[in-house]
mmCIF entry with sequence, helices, sheets and N, C-alpha, C, O atoms, coordinates in Angstrom:
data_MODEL
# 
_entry.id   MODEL 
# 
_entity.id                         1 
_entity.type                       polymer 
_entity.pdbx_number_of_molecules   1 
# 
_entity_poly.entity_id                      1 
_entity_poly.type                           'polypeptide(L)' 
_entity_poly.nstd_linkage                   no 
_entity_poly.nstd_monomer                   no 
_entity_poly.pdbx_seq_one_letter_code       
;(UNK)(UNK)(UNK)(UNK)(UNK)(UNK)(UNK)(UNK)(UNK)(UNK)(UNK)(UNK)(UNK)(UNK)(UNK)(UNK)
(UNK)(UNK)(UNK)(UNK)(UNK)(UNK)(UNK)(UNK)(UNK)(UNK)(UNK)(UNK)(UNK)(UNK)(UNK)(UNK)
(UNK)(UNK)(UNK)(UNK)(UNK)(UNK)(UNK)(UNK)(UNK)(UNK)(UNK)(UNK)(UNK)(UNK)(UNK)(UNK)
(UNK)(UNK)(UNK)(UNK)(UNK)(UNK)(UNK)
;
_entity_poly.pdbx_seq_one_letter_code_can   XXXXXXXXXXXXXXXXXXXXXXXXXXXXXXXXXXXXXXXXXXXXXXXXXXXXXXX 
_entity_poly.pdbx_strand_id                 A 
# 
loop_
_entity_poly_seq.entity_id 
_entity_poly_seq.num 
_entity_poly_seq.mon_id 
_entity_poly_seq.hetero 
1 1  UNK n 
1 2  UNK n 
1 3  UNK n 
1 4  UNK n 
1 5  UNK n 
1 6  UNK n 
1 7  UNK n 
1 8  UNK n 
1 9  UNK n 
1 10 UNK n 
1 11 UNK n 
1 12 UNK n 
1 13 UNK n 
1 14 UNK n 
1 15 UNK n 
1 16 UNK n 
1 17 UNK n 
1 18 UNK n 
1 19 UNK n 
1 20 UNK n 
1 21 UNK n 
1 22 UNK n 
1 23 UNK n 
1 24 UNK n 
1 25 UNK n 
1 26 UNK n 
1 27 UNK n 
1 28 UNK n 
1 29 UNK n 
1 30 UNK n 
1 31 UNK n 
1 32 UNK n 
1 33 UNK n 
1 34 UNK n 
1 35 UNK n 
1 36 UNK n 
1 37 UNK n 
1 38 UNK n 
1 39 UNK n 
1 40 UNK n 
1 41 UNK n 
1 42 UNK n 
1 43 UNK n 
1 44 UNK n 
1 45 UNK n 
1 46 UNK n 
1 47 UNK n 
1 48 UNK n 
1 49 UNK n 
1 50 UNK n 
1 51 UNK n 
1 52 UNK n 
1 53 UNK n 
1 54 UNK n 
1 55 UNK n 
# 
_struct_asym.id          A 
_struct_asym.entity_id   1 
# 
loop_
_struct_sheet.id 
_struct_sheet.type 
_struct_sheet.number_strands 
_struct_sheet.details 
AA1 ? 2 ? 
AA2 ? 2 ? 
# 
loop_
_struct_sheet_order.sheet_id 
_struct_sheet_order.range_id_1 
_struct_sheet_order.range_id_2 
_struct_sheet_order.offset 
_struct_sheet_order.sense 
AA1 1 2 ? anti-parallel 
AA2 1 2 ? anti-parallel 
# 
loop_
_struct_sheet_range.sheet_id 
_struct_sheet_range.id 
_struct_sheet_range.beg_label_comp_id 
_struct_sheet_range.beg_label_asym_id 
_struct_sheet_range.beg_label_seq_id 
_struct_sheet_range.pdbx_beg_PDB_ins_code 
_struct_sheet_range.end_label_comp_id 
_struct_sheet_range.end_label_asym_id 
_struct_sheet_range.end_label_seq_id 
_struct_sheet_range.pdbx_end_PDB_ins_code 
_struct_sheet_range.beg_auth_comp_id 
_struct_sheet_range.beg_auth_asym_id 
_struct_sheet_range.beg_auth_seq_id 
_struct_sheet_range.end_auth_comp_id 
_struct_sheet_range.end_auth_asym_id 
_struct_sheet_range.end_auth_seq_id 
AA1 1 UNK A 23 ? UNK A 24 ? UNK A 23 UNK A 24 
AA1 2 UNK A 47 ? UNK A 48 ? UNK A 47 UNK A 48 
AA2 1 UNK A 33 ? UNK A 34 ? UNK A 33 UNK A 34 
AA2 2 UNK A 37 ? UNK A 38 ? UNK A 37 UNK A 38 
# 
loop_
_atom_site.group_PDB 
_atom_site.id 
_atom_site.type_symbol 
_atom_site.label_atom_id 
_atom_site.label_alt_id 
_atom_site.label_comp_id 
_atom_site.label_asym_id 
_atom_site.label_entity_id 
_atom_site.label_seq_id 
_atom_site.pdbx_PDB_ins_code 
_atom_site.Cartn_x 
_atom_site.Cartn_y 
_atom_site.Cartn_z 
_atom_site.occupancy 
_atom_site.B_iso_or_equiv 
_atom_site.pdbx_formal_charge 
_atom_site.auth_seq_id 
_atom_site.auth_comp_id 
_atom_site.auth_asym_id 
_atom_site.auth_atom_id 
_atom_site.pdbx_PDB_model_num 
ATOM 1   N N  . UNK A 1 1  ? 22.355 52.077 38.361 1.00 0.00 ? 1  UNK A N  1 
ATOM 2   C CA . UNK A 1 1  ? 21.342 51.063 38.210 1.00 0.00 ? 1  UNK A CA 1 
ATOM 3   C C  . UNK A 1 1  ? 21.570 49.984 39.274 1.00 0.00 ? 1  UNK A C  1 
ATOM 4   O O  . UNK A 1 1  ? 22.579 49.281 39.334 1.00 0.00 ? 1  UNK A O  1 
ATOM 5   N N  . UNK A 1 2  ? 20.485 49.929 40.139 1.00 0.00 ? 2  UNK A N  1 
ATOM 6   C CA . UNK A 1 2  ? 21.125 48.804 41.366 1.00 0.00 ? 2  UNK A CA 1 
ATOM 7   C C  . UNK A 1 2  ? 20.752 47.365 40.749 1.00 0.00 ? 2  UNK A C  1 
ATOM 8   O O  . UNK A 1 2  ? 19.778 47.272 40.002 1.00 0.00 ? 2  UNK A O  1 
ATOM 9   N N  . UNK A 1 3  ? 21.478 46.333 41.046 1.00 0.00 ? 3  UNK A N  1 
ATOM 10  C CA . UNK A 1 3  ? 21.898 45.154 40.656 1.00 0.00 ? 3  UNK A CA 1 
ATOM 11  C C  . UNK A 1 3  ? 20.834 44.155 41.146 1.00 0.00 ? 3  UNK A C  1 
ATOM 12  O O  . UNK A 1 3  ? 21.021 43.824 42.317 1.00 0.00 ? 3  UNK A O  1 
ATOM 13  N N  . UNK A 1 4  ? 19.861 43.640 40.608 1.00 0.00 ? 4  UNK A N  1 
ATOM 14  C CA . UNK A 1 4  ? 19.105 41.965 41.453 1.00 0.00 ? 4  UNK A CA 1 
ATOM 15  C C  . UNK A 1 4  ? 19.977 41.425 41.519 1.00 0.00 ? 4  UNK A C  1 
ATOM 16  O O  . UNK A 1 4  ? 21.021 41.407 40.867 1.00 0.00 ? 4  UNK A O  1 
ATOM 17  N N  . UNK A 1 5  ? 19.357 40.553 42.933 1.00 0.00 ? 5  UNK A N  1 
ATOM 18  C CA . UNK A 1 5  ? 20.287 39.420 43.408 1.00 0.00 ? 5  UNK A CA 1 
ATOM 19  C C  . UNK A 1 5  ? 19.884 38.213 42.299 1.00 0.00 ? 5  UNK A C  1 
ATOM 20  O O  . UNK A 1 5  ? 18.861 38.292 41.620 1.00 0.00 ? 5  UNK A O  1 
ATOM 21  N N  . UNK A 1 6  ? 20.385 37.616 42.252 1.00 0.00 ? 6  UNK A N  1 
ATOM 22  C CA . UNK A 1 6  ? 20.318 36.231 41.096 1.00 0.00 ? 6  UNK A CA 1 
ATOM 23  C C  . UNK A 1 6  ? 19.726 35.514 41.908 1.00 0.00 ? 6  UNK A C  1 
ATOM 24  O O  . UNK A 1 6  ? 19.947 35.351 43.108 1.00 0.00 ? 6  UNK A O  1 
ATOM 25  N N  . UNK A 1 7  ? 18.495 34.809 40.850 1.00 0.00 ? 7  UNK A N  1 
ATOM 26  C CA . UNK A 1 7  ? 17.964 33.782 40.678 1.00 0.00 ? 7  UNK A CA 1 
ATOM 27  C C  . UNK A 1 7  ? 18.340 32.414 40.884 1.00 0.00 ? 7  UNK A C  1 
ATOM 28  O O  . UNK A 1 7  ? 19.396 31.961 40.443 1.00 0.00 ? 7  UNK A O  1 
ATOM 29  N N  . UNK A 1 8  ? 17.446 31.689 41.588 1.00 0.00 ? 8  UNK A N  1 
ATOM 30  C CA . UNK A 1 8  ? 18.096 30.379 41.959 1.00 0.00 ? 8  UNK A CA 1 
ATOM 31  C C  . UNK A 1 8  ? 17.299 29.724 41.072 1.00 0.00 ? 8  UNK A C  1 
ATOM 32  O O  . UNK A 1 8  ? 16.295 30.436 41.055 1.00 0.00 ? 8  UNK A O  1 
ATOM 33  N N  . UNK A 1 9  ? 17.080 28.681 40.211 1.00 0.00 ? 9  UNK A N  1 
ATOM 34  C CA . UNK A 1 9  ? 16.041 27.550 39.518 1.00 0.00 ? 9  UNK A CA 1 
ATOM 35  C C  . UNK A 1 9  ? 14.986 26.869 40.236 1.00 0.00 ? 9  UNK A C  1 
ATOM 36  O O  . UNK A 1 9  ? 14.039 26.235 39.772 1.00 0.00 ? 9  UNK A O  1 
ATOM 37  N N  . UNK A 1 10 ? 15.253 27.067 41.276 1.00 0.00 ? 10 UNK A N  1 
ATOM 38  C CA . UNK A 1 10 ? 13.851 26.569 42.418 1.00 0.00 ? 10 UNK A CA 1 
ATOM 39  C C  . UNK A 1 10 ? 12.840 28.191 42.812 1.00 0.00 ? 10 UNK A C  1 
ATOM 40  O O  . UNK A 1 10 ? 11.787 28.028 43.428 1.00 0.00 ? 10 UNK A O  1 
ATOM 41  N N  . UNK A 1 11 ? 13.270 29.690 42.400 1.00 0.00 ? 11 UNK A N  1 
ATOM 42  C CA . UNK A 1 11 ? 12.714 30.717 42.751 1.00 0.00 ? 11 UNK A CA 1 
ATOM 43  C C  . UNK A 1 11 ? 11.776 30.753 41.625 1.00 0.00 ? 11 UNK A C  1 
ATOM 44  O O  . UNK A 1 11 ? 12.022 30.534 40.439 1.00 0.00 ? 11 UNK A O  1 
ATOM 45  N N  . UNK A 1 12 ? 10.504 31.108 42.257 1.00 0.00 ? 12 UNK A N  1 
ATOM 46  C CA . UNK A 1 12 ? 9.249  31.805 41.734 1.00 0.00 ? 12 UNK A CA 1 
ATOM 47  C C  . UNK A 1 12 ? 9.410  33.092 41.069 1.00 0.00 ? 12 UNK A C  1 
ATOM 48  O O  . UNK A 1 12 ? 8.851  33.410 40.020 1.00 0.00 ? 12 UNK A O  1 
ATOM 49  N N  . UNK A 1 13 ? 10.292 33.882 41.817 1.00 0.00 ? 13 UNK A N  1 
ATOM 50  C CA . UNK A 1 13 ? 10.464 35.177 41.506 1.00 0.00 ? 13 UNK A CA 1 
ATOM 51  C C  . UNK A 1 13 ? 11.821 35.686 42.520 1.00 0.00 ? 13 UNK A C  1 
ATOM 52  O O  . UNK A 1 13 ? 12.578 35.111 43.302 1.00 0.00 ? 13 UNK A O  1 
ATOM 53  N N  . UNK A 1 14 ? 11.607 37.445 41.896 1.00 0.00 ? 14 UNK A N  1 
ATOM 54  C CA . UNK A 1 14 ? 13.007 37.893 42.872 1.00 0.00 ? 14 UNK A CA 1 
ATOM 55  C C  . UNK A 1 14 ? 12.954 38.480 44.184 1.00 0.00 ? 14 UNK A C  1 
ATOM 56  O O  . UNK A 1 14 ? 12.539 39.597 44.494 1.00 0.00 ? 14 UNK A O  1 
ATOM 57  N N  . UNK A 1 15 ? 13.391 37.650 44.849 1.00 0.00 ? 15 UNK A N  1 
ATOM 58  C CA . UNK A 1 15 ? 13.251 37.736 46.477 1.00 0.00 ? 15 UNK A CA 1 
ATOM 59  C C  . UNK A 1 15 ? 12.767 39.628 46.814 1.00 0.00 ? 15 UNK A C  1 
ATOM 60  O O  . UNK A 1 15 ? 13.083 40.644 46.195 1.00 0.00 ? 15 UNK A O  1 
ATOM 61  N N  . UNK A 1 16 ? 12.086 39.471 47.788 1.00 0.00 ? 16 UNK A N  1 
ATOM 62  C CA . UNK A 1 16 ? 11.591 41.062 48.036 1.00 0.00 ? 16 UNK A CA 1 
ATOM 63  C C  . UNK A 1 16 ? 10.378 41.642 46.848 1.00 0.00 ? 16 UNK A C  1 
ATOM 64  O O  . UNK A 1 16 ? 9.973  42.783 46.625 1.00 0.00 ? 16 UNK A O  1 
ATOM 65  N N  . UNK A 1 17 ? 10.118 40.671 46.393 1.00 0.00 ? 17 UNK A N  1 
ATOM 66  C CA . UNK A 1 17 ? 9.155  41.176 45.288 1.00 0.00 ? 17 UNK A CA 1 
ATOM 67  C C  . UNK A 1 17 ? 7.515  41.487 45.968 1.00 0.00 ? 17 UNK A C  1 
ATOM 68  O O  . UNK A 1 17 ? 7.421  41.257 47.174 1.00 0.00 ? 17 UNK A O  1 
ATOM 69  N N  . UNK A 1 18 ? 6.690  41.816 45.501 1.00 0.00 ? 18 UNK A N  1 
ATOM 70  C CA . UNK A 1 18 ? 4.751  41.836 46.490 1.00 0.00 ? 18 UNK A CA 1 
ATOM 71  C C  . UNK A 1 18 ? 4.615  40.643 45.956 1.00 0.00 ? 18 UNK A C  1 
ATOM 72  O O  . UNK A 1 18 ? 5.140  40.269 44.907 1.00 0.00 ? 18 UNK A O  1 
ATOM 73  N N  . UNK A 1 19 ? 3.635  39.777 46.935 1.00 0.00 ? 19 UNK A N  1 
ATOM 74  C CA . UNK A 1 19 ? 2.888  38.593 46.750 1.00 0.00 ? 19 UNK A CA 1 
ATOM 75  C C  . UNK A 1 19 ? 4.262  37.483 46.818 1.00 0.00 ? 19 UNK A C  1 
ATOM 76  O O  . UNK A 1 19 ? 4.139  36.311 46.459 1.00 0.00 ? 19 UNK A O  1 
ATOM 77  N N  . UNK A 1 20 ? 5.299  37.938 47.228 1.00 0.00 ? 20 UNK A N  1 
ATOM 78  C CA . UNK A 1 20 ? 6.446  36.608 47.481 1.00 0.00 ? 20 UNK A CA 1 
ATOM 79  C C  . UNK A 1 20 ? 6.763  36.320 48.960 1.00 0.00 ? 20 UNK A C  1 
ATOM 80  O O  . UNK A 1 20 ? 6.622  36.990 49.983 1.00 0.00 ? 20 UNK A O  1 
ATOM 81  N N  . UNK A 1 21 ? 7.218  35.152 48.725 1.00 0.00 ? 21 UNK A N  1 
ATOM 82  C CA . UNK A 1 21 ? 8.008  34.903 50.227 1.00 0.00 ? 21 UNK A CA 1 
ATOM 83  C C  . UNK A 1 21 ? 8.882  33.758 50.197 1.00 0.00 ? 21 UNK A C  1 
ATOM 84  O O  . UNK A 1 21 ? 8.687  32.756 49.509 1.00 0.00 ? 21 UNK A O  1 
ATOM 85  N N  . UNK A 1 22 ? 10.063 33.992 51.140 1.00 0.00 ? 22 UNK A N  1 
ATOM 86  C CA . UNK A 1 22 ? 10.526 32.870 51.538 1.00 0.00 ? 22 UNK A CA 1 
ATOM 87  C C  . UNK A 1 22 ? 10.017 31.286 52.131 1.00 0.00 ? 22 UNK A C  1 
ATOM 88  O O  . UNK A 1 22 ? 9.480  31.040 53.211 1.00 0.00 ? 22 UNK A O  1 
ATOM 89  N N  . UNK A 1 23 ? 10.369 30.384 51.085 1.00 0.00 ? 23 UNK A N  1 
ATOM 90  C CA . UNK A 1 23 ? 10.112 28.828 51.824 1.00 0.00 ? 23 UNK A CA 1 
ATOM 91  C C  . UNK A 1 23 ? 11.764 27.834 51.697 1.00 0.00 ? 23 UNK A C  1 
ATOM 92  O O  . UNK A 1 23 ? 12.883 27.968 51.203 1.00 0.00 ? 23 UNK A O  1 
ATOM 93  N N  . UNK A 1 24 ? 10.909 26.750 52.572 1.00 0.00 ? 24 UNK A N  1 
ATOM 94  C CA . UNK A 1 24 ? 12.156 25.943 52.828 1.00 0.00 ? 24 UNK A CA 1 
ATOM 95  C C  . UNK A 1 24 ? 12.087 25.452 50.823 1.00 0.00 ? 24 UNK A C  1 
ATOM 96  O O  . UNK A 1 24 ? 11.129 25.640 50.072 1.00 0.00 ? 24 UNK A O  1 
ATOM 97  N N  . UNK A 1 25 ? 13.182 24.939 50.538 1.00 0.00 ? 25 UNK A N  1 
ATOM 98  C CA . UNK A 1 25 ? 13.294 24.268 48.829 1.00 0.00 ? 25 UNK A CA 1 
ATOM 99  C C  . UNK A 1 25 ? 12.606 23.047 49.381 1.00 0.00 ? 25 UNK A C  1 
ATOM 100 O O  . UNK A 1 25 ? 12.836 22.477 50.447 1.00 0.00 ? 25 UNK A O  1 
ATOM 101 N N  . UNK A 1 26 ? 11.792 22.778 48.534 1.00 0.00 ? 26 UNK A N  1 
ATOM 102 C CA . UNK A 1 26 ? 11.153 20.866 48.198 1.00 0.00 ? 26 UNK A CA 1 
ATOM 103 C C  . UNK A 1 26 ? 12.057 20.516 47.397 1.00 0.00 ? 26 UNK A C  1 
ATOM 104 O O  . UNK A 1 26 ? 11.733 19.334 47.277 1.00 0.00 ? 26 UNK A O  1 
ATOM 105 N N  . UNK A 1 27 ? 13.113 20.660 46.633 1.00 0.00 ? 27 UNK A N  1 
ATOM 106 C CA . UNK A 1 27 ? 14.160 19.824 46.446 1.00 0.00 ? 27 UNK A CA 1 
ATOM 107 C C  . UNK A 1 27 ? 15.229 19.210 48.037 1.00 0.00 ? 27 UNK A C  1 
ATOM 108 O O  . UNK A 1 27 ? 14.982 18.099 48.505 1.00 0.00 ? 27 UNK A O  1 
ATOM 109 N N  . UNK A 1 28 ? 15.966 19.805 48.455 1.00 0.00 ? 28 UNK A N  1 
ATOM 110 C CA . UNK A 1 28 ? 16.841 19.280 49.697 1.00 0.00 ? 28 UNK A CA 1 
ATOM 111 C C  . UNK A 1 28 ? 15.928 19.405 50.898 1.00 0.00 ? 28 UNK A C  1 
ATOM 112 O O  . UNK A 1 28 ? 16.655 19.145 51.856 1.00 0.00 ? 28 UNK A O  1 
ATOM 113 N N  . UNK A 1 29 ? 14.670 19.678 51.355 1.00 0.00 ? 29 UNK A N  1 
ATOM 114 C CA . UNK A 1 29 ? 14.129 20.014 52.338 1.00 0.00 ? 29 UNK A CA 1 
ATOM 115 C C  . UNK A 1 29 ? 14.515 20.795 53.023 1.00 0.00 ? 29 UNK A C  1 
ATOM 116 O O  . UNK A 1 29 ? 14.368 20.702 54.242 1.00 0.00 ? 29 UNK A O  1 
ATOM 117 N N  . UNK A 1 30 ? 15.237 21.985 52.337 1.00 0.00 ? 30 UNK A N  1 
ATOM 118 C CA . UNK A 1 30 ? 16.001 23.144 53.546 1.00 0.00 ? 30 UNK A CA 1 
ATOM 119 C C  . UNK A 1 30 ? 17.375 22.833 53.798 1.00 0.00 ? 30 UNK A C  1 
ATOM 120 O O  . UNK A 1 30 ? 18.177 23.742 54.012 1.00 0.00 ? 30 UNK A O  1 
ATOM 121 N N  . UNK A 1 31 ? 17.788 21.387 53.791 1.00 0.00 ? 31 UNK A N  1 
ATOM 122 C CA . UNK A 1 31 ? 19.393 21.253 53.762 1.00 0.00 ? 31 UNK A CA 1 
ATOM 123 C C  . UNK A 1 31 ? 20.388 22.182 52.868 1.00 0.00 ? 31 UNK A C  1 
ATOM 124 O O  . UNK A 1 31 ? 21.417 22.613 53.389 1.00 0.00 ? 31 UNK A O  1 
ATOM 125 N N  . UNK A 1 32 ? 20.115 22.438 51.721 1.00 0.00 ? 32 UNK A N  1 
ATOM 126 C CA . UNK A 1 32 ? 20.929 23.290 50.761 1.00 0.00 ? 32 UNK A CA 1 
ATOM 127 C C  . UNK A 1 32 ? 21.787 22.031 50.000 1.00 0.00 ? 32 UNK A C  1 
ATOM 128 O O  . UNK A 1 32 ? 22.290 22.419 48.945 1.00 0.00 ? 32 UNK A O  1 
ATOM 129 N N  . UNK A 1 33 ? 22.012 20.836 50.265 1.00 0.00 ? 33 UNK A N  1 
ATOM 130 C CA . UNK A 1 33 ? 22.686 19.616 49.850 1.00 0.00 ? 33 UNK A CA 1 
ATOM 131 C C  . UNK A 1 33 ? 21.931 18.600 49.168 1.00 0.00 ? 33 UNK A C  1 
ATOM 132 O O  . UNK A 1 33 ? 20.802 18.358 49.595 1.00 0.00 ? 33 UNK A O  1 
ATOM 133 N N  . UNK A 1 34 ? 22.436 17.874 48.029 1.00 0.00 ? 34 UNK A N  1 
ATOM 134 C CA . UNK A 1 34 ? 21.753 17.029 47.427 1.00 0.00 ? 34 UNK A CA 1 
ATOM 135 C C  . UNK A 1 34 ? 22.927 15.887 47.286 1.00 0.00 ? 34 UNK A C  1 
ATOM 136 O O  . UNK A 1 34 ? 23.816 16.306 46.544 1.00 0.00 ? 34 UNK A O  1 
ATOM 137 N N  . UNK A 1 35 ? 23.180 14.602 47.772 1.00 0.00 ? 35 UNK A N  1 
ATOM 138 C CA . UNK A 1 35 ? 23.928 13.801 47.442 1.00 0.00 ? 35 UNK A CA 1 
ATOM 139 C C  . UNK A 1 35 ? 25.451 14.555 47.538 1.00 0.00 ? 35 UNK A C  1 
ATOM 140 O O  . UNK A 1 35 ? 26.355 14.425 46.713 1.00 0.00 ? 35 UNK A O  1 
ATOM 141 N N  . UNK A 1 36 ? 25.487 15.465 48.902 1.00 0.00 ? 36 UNK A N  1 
ATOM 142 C CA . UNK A 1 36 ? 26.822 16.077 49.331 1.00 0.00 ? 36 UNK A CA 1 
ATOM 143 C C  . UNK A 1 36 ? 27.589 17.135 48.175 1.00 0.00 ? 36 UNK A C  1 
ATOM 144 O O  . UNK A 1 36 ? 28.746 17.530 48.033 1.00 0.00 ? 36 UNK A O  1 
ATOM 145 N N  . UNK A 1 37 ? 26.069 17.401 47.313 1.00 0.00 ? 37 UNK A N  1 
ATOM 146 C CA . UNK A 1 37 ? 26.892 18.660 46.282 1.00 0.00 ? 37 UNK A CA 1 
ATOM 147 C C  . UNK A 1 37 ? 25.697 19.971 47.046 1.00 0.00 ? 37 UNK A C  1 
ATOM 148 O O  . UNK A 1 37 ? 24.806 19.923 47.894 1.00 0.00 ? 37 UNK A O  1 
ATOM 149 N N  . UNK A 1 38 ? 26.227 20.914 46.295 1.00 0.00 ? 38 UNK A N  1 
ATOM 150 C CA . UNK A 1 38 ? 25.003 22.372 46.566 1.00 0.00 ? 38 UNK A CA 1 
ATOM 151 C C  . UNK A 1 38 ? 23.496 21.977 45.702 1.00 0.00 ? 38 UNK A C  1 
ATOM 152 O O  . UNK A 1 38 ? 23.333 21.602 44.541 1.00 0.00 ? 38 UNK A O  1 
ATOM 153 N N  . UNK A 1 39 ? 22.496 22.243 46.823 1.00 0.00 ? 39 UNK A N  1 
ATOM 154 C CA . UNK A 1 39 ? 21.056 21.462 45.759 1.00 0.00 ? 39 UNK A CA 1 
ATOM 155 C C  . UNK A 1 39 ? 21.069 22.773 44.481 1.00 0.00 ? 39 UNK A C  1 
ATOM 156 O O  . UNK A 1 39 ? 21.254 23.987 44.565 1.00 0.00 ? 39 UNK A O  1 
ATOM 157 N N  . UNK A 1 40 ? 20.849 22.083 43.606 1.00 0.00 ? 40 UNK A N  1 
ATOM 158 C CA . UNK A 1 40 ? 20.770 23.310 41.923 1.00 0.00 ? 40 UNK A CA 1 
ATOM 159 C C  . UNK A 1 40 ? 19.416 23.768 41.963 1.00 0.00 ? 40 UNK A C  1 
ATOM 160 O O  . UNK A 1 40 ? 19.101 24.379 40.941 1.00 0.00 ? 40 UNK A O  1 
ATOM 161 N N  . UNK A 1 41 ? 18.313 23.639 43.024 1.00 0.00 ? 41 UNK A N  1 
ATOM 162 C CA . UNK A 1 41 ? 17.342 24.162 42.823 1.00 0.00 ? 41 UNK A CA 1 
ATOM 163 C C  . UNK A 1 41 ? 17.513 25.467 43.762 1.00 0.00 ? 41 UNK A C  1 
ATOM 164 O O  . UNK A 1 41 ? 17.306 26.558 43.231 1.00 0.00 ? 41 UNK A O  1 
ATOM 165 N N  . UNK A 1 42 ? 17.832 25.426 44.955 1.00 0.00 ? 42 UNK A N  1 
ATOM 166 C CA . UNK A 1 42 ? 18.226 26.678 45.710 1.00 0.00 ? 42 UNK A CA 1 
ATOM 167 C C  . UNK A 1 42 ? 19.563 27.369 46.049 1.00 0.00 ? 42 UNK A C  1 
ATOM 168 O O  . UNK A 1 42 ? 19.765 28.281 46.851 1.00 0.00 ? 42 UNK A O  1 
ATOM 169 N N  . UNK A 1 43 ? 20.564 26.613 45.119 1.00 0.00 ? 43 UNK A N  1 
ATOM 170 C CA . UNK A 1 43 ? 21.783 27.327 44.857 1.00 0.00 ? 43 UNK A CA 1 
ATOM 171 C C  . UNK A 1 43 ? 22.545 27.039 46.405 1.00 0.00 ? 43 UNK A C  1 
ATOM 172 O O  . UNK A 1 43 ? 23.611 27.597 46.666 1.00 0.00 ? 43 UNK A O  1 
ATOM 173 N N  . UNK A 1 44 ? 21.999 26.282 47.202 1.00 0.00 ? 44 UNK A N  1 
ATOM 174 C CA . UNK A 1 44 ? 22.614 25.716 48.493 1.00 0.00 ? 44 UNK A CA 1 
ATOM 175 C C  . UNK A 1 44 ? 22.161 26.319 49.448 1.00 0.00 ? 44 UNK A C  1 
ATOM 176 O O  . UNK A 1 44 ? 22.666 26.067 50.542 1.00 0.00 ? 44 UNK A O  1 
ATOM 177 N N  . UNK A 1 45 ? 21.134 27.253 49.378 1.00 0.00 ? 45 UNK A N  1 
ATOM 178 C CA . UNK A 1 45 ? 20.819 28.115 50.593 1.00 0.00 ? 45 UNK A CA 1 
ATOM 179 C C  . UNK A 1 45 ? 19.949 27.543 51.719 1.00 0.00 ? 45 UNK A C  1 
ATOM 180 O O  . UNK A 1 45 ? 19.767 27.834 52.901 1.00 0.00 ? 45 UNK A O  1 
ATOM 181 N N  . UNK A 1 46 ? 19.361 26.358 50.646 1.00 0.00 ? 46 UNK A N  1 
ATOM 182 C CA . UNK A 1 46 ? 18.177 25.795 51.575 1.00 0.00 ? 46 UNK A CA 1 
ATOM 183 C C  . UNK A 1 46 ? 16.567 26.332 51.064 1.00 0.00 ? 46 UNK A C  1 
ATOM 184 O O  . UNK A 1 46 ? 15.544 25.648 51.100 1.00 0.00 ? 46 UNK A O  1 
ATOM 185 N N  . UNK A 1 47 ? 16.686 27.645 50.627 1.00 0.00 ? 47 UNK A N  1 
ATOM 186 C CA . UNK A 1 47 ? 15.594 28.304 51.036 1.00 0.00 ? 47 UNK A CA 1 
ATOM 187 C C  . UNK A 1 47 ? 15.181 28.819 49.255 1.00 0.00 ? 47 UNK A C  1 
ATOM 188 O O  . UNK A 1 47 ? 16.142 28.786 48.485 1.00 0.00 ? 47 UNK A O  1 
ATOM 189 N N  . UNK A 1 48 ? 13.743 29.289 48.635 1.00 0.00 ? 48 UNK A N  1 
ATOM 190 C CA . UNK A 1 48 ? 13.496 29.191 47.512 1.00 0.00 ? 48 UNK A CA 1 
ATOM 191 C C  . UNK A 1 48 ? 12.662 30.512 47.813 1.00 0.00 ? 48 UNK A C  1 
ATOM 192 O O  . UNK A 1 48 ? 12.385 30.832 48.969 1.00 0.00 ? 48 UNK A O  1 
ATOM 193 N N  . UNK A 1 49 ? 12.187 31.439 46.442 1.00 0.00 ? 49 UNK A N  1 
ATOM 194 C CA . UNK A 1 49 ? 11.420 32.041 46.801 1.00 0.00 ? 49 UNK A CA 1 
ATOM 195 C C  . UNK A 1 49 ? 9.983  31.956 46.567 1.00 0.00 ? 49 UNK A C  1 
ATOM 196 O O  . UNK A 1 49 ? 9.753  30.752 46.681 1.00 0.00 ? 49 UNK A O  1 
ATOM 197 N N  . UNK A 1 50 ? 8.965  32.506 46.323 1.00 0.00 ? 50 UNK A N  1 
ATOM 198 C CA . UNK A 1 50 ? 7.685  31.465 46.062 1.00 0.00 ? 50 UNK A CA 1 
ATOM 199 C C  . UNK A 1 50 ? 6.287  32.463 46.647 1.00 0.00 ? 50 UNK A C  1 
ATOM 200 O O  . UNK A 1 50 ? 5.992  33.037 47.695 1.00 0.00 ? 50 UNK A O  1 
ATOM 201 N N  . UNK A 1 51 ? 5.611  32.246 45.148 1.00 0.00 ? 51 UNK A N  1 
ATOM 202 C CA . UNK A 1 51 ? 4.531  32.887 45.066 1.00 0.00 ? 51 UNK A CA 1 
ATOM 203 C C  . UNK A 1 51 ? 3.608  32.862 46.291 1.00 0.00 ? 51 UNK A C  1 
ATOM 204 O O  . UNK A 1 51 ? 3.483  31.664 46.548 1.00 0.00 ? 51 UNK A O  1 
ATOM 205 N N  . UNK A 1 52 ? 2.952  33.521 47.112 1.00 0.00 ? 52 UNK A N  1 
ATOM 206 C CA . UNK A 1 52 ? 2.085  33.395 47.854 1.00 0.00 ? 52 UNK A CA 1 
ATOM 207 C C  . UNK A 1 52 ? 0.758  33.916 47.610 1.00 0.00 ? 52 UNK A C  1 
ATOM 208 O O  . UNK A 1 52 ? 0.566  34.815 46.791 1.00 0.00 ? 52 UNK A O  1 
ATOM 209 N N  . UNK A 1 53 ? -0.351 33.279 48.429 1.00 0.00 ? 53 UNK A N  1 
ATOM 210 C CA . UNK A 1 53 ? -1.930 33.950 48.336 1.00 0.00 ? 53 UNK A CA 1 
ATOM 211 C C  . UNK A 1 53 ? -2.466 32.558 47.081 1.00 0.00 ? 53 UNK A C  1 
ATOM 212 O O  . UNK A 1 53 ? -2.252 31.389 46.758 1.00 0.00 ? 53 UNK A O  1 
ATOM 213 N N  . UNK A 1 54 ? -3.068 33.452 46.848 1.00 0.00 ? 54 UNK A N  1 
ATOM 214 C CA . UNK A 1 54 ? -4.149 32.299 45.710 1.00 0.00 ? 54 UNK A CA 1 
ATOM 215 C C  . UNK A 1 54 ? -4.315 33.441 44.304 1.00 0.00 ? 54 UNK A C  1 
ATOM 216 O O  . UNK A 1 54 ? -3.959 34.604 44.115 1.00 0.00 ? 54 UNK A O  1 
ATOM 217 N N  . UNK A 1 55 ? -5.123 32.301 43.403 1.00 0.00 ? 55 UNK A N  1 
ATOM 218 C CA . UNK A 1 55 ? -5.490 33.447 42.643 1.00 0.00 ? 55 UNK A CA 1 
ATOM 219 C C  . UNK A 1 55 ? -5.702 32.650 41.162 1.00 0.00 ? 55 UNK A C  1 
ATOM 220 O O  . UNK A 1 55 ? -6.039 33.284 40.162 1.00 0.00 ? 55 UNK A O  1 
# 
């Protein structure tokens, strides 16, 4: 059974999914840092995942 990568609290969904994509986090603006800790919305990466299109 292959393993998902874990969820960050700022992700829409699980990375590689249809209708997703990578954005910078609107919590740290892409830094991955919040007040010199890891931001808890993108787990420090900077980056979130996130519904795209309309609908």
């Amino acid at each position: 059974m292959a393993q998902e990568p874990p969820l960050n609290p700022g992700d829409d969904a699980v990375p590689g999914a249809p209708g997703t994509g990578e954005d910078v986090c609107p919590e740290c603006n892409g830094s991955g840092t919040l007040e010199g800790t890891d931001c808890k919305a993108c787990g420090g990466t900077g980056k979130v995942t996130q519904g795209i299109g309309g609908g």
